[in-house]
C-alpha positions in Angstrom: 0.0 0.0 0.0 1.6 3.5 -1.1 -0.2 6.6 -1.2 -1.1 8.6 -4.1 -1.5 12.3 -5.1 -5.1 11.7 -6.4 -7.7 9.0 -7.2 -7.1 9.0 -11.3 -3.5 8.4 -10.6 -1.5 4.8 -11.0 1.8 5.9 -9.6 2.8 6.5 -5.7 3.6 10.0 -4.2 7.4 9.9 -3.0 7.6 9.5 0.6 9.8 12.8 0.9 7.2 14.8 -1.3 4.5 14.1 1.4 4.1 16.4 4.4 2.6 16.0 7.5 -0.6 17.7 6.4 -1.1 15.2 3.3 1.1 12.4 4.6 -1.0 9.4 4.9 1.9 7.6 7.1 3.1 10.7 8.3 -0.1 11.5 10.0 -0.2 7.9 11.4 -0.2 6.5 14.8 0.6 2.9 14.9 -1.4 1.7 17.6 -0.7 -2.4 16.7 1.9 -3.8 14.5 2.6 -7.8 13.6 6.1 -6.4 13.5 7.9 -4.5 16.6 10.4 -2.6 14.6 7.8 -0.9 12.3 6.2 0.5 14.9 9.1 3.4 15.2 9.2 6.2 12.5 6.7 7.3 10.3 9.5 6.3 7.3 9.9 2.8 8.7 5.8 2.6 8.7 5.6 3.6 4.7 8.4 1.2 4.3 6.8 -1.8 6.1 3.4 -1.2 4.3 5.0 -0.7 0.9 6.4 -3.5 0.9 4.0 -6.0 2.1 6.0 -6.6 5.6 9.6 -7.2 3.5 11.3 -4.8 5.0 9.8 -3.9 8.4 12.4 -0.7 8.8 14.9 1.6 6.8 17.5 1.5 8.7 19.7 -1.8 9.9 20.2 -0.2 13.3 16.8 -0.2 14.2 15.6 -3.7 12.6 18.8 -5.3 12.3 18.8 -8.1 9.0 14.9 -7.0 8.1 15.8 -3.7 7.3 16.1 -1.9 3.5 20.0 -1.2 4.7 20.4 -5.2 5.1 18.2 -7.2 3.1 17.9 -7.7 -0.4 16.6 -5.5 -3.0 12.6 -6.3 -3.3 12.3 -7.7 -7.2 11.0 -4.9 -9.4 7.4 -6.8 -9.1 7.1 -7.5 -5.5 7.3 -11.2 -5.9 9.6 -11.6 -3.0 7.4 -9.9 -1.1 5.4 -12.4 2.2 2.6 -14.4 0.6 0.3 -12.7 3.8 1.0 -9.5 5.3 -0.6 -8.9 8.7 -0.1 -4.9 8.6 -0.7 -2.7 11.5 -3.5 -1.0 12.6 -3.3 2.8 12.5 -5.0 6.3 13.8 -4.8 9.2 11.0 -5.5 12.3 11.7 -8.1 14.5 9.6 -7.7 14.3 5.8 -8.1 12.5 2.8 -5.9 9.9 1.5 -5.6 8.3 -1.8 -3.8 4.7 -2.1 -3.0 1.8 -4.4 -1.7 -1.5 -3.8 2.0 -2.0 -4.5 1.7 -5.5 -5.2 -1.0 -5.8 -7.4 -0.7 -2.9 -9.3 -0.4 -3.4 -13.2 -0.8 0.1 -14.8 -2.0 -1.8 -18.0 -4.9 -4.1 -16.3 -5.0 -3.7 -12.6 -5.5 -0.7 -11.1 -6.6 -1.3 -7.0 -6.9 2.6 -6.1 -8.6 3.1 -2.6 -9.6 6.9 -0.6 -9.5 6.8 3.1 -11.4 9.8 4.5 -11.0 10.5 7.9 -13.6 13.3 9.6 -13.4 14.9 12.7 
């Protein structure tokens, strides 16, 4: 799952593009993980949820071998990504947040887009 600038749009927003008014991750509190170290910064939460629970941090000091510093590069389709991805459960602040599914995401014949709207 990466967030998008809009809801016609098959390609995710960089991480350091979003701020924490239109950050979907960035306006995230992780209030359950199924993994301990991506419960830290909002960068290691984007990371974990991009990549289906591959990488559960950024950085190798925090997550040791599961982080994107130690382990291998994800192939350029997800397919080493988990076969089930337990996630986290999260608390975002006011806004609206446009998504797509990193590992089912085709541009030619799959396009799973999803809007999370979060009112006061």
């Amino acid at each position: 799952m990466v967030q998008t600038p809009g809801p016609n749009v098959n390609y995710p927003t960089p991480y350091d593009k979003t701020d924490s008014d239109d950050g979907l991750f960035k306006n995230a509190d992780v209030l359950w993980s199924s993994a301990e170290a991506a419960q830290g910064s909002d960068e290691d939460i984007a990371v974990f949820f991009a990549s289906a629970g591959y990488y559960q941090c950024v950085r190798q000091t925090t997550c040791g071998d599961e982080s994107v510093q130690a382990k291998n590069p994800m192939d350029q389709l997800l397919n080493n990504a988990p076969a089930s991805f337990e996630g986290a459960l999260l608390r975002l602040k006011r806004g609206t947040y446009y998504y797509i599914c990193s590992r089912n995401n085709n541009f030619t014949n799959r396009s799973q887009k999803g809007v999370i709207i979060v009112t006061p």
